[in-house]
Backbone bond lengths (Angstrom), bond angles and torsions (degrees), N, CA, C in turn:
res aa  C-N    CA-C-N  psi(-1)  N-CA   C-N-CA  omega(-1)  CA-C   N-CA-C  phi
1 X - - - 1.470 - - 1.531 111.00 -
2 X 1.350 121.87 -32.15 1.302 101.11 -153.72 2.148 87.15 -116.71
3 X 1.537 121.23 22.26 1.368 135.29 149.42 1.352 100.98 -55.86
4 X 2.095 125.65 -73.13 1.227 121.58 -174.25 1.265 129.46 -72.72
5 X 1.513 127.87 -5.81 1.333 135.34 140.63 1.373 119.61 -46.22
6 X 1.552 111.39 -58.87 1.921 109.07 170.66 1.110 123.46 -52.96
7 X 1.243 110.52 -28.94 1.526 118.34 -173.02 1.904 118.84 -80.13
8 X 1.377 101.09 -31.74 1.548 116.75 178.14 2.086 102.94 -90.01
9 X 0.991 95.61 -19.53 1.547 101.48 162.17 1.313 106.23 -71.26
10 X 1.229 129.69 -70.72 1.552 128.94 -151.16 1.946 95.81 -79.50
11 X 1.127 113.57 -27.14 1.349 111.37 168.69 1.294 142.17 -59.57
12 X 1.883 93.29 -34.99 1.612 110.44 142.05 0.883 126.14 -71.45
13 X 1.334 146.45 -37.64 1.319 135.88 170.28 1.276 104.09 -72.34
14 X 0.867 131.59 -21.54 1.811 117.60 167.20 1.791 114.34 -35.75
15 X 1.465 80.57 -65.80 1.529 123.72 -160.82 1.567 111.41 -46.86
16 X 1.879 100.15 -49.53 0.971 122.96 163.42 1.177 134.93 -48.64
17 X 1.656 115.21 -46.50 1.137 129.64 175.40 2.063 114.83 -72.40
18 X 1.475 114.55 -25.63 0.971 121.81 -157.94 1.799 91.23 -89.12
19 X 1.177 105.66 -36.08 1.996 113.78 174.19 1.376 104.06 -71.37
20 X 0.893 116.27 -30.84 2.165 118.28 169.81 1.796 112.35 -66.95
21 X 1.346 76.15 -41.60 2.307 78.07 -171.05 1.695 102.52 -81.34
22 X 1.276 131.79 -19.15 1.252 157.74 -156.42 1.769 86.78 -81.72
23 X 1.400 93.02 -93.94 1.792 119.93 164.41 1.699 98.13 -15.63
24 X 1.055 107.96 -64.56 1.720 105.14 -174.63 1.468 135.84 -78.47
25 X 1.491 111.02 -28.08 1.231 130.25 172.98 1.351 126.74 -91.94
26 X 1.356 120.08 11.52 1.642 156.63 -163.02 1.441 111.82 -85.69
27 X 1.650 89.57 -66.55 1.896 109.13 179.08 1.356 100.95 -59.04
28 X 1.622 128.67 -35.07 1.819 122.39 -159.94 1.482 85.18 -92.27
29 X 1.582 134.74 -55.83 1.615 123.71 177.86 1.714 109.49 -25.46
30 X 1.379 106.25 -62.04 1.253 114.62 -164.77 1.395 113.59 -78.56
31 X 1.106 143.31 -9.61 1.484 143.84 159.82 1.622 105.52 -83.44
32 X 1.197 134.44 -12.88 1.588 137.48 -161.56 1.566 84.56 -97.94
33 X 1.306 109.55 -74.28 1.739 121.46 -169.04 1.810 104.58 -45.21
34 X 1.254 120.57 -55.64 1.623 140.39 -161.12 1.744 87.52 -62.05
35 X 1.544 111.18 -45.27 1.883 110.08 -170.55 2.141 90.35 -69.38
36 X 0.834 136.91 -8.73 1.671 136.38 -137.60 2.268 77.76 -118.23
37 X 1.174 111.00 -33.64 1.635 99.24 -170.26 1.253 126.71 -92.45
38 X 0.950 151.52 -176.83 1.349 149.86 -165.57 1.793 105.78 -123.30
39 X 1.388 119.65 148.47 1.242 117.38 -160.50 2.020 123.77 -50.58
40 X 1.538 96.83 -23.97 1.659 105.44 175.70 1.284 95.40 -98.90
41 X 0.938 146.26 26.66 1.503 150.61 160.99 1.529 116.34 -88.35
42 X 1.417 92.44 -53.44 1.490 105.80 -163.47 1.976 98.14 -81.31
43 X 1.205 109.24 -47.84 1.441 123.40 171.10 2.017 101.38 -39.83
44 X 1.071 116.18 -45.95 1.543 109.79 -179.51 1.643 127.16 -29.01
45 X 1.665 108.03 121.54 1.105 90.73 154.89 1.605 116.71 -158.00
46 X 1.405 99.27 144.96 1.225 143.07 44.74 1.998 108.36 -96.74
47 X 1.631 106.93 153.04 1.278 100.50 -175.83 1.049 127.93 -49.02
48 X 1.184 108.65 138.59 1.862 114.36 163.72 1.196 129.05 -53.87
49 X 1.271 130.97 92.89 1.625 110.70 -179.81 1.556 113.24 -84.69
50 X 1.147 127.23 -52.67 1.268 128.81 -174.58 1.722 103.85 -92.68
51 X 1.781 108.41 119.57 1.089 105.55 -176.29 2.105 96.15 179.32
52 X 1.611 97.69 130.30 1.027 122.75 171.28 1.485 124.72 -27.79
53 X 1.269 108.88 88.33 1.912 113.50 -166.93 2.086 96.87 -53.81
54 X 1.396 96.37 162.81 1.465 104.70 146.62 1.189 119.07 -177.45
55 X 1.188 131.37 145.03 1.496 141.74 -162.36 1.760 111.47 -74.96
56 X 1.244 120.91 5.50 1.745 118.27 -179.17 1.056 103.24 -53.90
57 X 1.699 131.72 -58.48 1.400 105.95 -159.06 1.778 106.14 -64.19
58 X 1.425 123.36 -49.73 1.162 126.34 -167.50 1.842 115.58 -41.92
59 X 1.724 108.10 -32.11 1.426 125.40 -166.37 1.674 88.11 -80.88
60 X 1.545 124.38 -46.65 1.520 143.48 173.84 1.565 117.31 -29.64
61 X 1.532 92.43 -57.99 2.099 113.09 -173.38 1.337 107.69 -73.64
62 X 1.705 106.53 -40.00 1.260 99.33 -176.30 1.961 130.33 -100.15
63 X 0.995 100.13 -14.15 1.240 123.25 169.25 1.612 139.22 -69.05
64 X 2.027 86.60 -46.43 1.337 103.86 -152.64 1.679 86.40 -119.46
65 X 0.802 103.38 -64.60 2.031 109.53 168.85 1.538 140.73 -75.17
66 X 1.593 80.29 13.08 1.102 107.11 -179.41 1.862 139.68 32.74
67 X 1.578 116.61 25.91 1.108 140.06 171.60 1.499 121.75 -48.50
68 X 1.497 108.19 -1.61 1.645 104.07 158.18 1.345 105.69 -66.55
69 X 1.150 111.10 -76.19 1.955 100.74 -176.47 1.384 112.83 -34.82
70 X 0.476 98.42 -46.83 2.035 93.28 171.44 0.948 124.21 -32.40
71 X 1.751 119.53 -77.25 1.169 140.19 128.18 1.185 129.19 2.27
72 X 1.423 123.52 -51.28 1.361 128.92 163.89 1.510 122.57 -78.50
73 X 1.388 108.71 -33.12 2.188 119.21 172.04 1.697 82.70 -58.40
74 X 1.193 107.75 -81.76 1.938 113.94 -179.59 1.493 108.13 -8.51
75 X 1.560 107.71 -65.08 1.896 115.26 -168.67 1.566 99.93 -60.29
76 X 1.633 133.23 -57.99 1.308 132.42 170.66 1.011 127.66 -29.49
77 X 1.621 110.50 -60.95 1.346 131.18 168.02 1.912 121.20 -17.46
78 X 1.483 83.32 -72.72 1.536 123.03 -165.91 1.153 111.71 -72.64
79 X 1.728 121.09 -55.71 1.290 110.64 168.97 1.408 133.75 -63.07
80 X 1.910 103.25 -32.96 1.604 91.18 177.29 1.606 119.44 -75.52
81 X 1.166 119.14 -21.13 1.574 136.94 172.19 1.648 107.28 -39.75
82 X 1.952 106.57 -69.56 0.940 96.15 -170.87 1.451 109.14 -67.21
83 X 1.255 115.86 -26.81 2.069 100.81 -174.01 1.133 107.41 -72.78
84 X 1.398 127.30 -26.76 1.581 105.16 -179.79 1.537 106.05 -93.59
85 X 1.202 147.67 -10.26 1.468 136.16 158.43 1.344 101.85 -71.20
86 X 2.095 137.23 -35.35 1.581 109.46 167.78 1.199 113.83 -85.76
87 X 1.624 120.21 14.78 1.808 109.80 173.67 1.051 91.96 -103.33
88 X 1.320 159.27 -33.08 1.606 155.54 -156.00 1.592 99.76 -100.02
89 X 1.317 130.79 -50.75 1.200 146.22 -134.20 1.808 89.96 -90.21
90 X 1.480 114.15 -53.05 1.516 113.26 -156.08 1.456 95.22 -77.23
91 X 0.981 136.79 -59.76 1.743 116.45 172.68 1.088 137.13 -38.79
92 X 1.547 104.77 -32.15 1.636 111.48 -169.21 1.787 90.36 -92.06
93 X 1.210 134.77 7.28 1.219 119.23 -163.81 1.886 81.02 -119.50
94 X 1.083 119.33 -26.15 1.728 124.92 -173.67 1.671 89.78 -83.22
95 X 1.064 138.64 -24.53 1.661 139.93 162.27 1.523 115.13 -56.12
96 X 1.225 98.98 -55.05 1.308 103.06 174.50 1.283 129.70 -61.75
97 X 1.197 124.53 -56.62 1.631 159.22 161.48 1.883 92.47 -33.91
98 X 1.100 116.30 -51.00 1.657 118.22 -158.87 1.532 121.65 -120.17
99 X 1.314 102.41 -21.06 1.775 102.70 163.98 1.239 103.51 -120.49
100 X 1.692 92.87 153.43 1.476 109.79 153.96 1.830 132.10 -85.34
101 X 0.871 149.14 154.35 1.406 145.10 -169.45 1.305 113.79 -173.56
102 X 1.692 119.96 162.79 1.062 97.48 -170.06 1.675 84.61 -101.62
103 X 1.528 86.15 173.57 1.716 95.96 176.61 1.881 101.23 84.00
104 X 0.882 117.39 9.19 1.566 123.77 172.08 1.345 133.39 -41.09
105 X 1.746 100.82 -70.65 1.185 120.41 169.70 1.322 117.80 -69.39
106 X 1.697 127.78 -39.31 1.133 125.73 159.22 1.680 120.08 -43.21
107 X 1.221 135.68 -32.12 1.618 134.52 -172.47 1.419 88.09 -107.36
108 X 0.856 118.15 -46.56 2.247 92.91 173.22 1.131 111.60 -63.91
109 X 1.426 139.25 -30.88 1.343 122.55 178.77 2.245 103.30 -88.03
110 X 0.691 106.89 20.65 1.572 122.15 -171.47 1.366 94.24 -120.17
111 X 1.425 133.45 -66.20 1.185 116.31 170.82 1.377 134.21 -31.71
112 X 1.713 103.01 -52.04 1.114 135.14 -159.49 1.530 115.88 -62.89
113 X 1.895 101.69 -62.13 1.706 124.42 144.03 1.401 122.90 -12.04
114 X 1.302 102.35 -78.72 1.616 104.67 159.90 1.831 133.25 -13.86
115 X 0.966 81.31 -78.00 1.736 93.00 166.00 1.261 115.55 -52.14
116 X 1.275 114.36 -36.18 1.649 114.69 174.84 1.163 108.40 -68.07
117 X 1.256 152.68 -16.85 1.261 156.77 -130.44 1.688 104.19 -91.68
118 X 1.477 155.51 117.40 1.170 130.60 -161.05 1.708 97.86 -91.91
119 X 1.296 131.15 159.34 1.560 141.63 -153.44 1.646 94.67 -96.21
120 X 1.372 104.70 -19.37 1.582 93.58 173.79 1.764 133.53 -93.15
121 X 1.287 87.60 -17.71 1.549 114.16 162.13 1.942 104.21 -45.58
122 X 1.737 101.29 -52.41 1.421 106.91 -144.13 1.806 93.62 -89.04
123 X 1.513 111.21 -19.83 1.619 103.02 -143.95 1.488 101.88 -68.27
124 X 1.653 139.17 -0.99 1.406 132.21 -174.16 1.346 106.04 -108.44
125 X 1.546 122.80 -25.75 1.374 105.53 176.68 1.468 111.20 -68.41
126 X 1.731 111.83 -44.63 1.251 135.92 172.49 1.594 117.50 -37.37
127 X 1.452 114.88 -23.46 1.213 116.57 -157.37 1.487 105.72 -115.74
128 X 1.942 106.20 -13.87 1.230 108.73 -178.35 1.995 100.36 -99.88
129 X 1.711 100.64 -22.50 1.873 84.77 156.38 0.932 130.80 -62.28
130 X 1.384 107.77 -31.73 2.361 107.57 -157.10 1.543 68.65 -82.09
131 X 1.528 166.06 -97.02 1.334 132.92 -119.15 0.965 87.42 -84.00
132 X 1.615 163.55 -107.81 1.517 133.82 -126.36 1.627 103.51 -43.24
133 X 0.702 146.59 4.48 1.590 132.34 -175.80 1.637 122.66 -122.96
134 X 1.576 79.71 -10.08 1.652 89.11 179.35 1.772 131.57 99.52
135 X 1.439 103.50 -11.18 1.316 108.69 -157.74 1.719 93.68 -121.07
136 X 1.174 116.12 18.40 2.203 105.41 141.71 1.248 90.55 -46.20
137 X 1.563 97.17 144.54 1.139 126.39 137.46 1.901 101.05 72.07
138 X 1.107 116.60 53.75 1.704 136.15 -175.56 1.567 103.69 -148.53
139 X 1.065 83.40 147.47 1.509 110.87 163.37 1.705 114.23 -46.47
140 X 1.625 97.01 -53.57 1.733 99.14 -168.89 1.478 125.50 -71.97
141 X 1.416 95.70 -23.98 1.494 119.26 -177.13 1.978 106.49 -65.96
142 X 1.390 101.69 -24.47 1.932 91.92 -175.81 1.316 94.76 -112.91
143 X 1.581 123.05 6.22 1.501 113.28 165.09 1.300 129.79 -114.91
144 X 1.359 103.22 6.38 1.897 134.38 168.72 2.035 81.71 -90.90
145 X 1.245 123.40 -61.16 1.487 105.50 -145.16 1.694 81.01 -81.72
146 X 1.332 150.78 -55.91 1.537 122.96 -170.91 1.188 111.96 -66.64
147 X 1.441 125.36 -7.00 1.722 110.03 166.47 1.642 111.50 -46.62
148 X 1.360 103.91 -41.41 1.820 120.54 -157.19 1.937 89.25 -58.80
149 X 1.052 116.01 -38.32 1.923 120.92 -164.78 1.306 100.17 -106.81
150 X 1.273 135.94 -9.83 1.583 124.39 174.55 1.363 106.66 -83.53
151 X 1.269 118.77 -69.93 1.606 152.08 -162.82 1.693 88.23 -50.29
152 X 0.852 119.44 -75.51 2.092 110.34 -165.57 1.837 88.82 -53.94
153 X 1.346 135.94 -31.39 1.650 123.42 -170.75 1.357 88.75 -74.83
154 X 1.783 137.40 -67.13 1.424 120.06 167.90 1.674 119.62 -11.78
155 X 1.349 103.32 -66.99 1.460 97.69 -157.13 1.423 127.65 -85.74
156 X 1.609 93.47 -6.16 1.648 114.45 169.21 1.323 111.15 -84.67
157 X 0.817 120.32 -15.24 1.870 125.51 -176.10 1.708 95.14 -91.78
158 X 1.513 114.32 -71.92 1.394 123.79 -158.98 1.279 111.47 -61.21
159 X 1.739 117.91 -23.64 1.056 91.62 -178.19 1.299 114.55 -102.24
160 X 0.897 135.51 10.06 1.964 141.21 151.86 1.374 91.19 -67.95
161 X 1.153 148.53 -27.69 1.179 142.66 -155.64 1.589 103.67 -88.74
162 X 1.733 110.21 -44.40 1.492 123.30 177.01 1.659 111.76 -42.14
163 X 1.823 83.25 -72.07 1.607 110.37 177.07 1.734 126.57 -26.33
164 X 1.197 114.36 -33.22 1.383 130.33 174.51 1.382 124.56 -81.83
165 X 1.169 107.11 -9.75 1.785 120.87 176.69 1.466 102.01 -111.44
166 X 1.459 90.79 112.33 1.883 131.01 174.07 1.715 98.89 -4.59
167 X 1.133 145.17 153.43 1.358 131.95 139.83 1.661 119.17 -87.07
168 X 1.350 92.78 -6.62 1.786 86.66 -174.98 1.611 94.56 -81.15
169 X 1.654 137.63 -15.11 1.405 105.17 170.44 1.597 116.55 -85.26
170 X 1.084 118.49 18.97 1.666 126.33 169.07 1.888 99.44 -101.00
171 X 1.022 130.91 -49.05 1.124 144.95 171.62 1.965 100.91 -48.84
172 X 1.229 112.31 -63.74 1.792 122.64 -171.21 2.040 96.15 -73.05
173 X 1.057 106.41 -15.68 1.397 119.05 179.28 1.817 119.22 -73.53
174 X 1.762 90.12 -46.62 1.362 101.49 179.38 1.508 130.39 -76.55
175 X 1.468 91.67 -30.12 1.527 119.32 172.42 1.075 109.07 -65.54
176 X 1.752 131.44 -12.53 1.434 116.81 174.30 1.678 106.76 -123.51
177 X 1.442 96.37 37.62 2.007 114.43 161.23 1.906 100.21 87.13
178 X 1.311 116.73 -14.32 1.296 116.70 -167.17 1.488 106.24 -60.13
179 X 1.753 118.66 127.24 1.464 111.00 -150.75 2.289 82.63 -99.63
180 X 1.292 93.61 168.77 1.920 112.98 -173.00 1.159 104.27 -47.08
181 X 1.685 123.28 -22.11 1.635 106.08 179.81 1.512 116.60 -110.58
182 X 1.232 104.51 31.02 1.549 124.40 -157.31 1.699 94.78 -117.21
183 X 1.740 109.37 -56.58 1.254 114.17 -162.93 2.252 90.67 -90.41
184 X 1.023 130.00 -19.27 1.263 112.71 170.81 2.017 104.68 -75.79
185 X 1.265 106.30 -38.42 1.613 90.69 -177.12 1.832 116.54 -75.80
186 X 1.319 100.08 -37.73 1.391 96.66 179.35 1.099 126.30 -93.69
187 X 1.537 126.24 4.38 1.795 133.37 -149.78 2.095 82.81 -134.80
188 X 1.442 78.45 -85.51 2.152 84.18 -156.00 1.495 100.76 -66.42
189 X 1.642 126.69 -40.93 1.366 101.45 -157.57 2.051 107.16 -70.97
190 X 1.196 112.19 -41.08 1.578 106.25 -175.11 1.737 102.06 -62.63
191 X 1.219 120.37 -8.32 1.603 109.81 171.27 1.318 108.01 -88.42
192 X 1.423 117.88 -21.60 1.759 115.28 -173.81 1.539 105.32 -108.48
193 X 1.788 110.08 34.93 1.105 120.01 162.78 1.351 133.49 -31.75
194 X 1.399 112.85 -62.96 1.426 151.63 171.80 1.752 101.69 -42.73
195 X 1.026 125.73 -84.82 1.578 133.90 143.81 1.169 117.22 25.20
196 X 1.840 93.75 -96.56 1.353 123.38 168.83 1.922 107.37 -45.72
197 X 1.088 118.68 -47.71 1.554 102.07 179.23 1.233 147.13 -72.56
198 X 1.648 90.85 -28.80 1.380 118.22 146.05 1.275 130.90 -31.67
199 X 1.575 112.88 -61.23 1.592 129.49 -162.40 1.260 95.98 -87.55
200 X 1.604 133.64 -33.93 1.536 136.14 -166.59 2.068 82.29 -73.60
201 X 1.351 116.95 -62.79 1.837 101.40 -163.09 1.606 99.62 -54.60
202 X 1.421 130.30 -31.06 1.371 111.25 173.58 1.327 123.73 -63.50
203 X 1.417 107.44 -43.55 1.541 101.21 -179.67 1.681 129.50 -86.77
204 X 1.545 97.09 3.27 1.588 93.40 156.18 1.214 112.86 -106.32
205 X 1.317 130.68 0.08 1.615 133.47 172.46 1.404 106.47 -94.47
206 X 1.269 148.26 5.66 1.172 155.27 -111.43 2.550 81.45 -168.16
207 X 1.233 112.98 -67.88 1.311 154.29 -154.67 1.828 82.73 -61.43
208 X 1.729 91.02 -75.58 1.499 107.32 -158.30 1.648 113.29 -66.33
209 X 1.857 110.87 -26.66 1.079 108.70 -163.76 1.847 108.35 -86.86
210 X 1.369 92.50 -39.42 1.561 109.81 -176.57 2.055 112.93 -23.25
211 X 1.435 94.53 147.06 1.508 89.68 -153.99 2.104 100.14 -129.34
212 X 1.443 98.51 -54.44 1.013 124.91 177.19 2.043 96.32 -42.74
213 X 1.017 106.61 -89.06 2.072 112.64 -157.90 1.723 87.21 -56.21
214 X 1.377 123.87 -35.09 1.588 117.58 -163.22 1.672 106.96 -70.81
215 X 1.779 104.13 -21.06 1.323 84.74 179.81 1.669 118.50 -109.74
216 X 1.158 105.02 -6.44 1.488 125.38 154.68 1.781 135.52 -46.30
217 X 2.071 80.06 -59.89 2.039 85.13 -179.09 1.481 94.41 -109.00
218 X 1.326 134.46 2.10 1.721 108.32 170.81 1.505 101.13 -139.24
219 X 1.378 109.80 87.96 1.129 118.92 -167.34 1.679 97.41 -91.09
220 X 1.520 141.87 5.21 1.233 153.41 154.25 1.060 148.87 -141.36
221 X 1.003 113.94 -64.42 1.970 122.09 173.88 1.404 91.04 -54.33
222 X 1.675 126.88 -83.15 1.342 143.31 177.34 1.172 110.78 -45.29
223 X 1.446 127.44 -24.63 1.769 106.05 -179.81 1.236 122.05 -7.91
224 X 1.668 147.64 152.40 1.104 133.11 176.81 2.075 86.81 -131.93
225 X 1.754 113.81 161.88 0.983 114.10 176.83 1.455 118.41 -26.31
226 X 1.886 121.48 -81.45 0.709 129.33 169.93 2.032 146.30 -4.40
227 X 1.294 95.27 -42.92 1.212 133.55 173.81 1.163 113.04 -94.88
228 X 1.518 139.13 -25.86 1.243 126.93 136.38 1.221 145.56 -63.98
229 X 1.216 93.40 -31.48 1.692 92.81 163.78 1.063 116.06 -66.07
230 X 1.418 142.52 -39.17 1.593 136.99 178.61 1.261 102.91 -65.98
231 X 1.461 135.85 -6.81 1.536 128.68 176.79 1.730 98.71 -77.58
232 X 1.030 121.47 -13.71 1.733 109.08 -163.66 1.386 94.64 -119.40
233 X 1.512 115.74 42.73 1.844 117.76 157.36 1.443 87.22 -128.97
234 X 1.210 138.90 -24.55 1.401 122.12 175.82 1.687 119.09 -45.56
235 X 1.028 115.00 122.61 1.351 129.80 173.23 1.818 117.01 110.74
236 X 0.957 141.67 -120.70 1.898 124.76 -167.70 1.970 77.75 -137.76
237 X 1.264 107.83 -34.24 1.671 98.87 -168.18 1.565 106.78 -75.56
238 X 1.614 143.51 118.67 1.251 146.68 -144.84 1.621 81.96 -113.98
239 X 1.267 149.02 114.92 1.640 137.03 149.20 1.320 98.48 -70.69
240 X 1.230 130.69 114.97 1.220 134.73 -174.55 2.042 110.96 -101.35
241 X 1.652 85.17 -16.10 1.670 100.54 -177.25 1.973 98.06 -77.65
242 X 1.163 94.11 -48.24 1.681 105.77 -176.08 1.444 109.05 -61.75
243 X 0.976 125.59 -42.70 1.559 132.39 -178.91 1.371 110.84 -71.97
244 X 1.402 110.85 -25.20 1.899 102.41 -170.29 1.462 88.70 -88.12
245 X 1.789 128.05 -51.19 1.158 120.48 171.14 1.844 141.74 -38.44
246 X 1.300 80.14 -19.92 2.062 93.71 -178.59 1.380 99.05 -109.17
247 X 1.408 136.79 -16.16 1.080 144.46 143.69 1.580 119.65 -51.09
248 X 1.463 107.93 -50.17 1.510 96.82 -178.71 1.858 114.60 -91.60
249 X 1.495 98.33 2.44 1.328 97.14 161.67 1.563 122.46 -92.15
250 X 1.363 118.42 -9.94 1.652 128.18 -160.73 1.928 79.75 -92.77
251 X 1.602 135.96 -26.58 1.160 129.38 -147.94 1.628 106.47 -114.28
252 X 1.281 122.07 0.75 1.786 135.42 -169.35 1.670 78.78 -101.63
253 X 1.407 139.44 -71.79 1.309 108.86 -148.61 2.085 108.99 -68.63
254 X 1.224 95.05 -26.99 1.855 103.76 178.07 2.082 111.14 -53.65
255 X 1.531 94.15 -37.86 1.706 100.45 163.15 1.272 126.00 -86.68
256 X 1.590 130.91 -20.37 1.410 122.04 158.37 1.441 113.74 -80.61
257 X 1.431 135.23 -18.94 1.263 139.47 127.08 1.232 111.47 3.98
258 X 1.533 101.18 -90.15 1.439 121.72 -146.48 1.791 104.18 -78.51
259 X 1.345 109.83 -28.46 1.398 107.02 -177.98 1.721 115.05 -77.99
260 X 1.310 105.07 -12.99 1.232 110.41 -172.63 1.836 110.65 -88.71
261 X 1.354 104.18 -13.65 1.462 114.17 172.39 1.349 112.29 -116.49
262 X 1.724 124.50 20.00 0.876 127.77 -152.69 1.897 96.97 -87.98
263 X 1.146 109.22 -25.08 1.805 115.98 174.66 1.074 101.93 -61.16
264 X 1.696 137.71 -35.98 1.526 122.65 179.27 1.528 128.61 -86.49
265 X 1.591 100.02 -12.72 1.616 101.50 -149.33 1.302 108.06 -108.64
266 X 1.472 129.95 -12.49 1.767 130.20 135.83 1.628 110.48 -24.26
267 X 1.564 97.63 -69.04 1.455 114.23 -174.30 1.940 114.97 -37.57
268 X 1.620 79.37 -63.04 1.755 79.10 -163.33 1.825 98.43 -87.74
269 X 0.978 143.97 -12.31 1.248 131.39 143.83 1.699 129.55 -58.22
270 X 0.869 93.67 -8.90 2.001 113.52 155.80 1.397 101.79 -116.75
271 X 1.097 149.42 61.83 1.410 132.56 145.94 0.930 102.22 -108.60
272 X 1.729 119.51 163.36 1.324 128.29 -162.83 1.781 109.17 64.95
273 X 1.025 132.75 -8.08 1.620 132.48 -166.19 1.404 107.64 -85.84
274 X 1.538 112.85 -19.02 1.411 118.40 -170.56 1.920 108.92 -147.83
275 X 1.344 106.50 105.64 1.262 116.41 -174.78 1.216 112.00 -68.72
């Protein structure tokens, strides 16, 4: 009796699980297919399901509207962001994690603050520095202002991440002359791998997606993807083919991203889950 009970259990949770991945993998079906139709295609209703793909808008965004550069401000953006929030971020979070000092708790809860901070609060003072200073419309200007929201997710992640690695192998470390920047590069940081990979897919998904400062301080040269796509709803005519297409291009590098750190980030998104 209680064989066909297990069996109608795990069948629901099948079921369950298969209406969850469904639920989630729905919104990316339907932005992939919608970039694949042509403008009275996509306008249909009731929707079109079966219907003749073609690549115009994609040849359109990139060709004609030129959304490679975008694409590329986006890659700048994102990559230098995340290396300098995991080059700044993982030490100061291995500080925390491993010394005491005074003024401690005051700059972890300051770090921390930060992040709380809402982006709309900041975007006019922000917008009245980058022009007195010169740097609208630059590269450095949207990777100085996402440092401020990456860097506290670095150091909030890494350093729970520190904290969990033994101190006696920093201790068995020292005892064999290895000096503090010796045993964080070669000892704790490749153990707080997981951590570190974690906080790097947030802060380039965080980097790449950001919409608000990208369309504020690089309203040209710097445009980044993101910010182009909201240029092609301006006016009553919506390209809805063009938008899913620069959409599903702003969302392929965030998944070769993520698959490429995908060996660490199970891990450290379960750490702490199991004592």
């Amino acid at each position: 009796m209680a064989a066909p009970v297990q069996r109608r259990s795990q069948w629901g949770e099948a079921l369950l699980l298969l209406l969850i991945g469904l639920f989630c993998v729905f919104p990316f079906y339907w932005m992939v297919t919608t970039s694949l139709k042509t403008q009275v295609v996509a306008l249909e209703s009731p929707p079109v399901w079966w219907f003749t793909p073609t690549l115009a808008n994609y040849w359109e965004v990139l060709f004609v509207d030129k959304v490679g550069p975008a694409l590329i401000n986006s890659i700048i953006v994102a990559v230098c962001t995340t290396a300098l929030a995991v080059g700044l971020g993982t030490p100061a979070a291995y500080a925390l994690a491993r010394f005491e000092f005074r003024g401690k708790q005051d700059l972890w809860f300051w770090f921390i603050t930060n992040r709380f901070v809402s982006p709309v609060v900041l975007a006019f003072p922000v917008f009245l520095i980058a022009r007195g200073t010169g740097l609208r419309d630059t590269h450095i200007a949207l990777i100085l202002m996402y440092l401020t929201f990456t860097l506290p997710i670095v150091i909030w992640i890494c350093t729970d991440q520190f904290r969990s690695i033994p101190r006696e192998l920093d201790e068995a470390a020292m005892l064999e002359g290895a000096s503090q920047w010796r045993i964080f590069r070669s000892i704790c940081l490749p153990l707080a791998m997981p951590g570190v990979a974690v906080s790097s897919i947030l802060s380039f998904i965080f980097s790449w997606n950001e919409l608000l400062f990208a369309y504020i301080l690089a309203p040209k040269a710097a445009k980044t993807a993101p910010a182009m796509a909201v240029t092609f709803m301006e006016g009553y005519d919506v390209p809805y083919g063009k938008i899913m297409a620069t959409s599903t291009l702003i969302v392929v590098p965030v998944l070769i991203f993520a698959l490429l750190a995908s060996k660490h980030l199970v891990r450290g998104l379960t750490m702490g889950a199991v004592k």
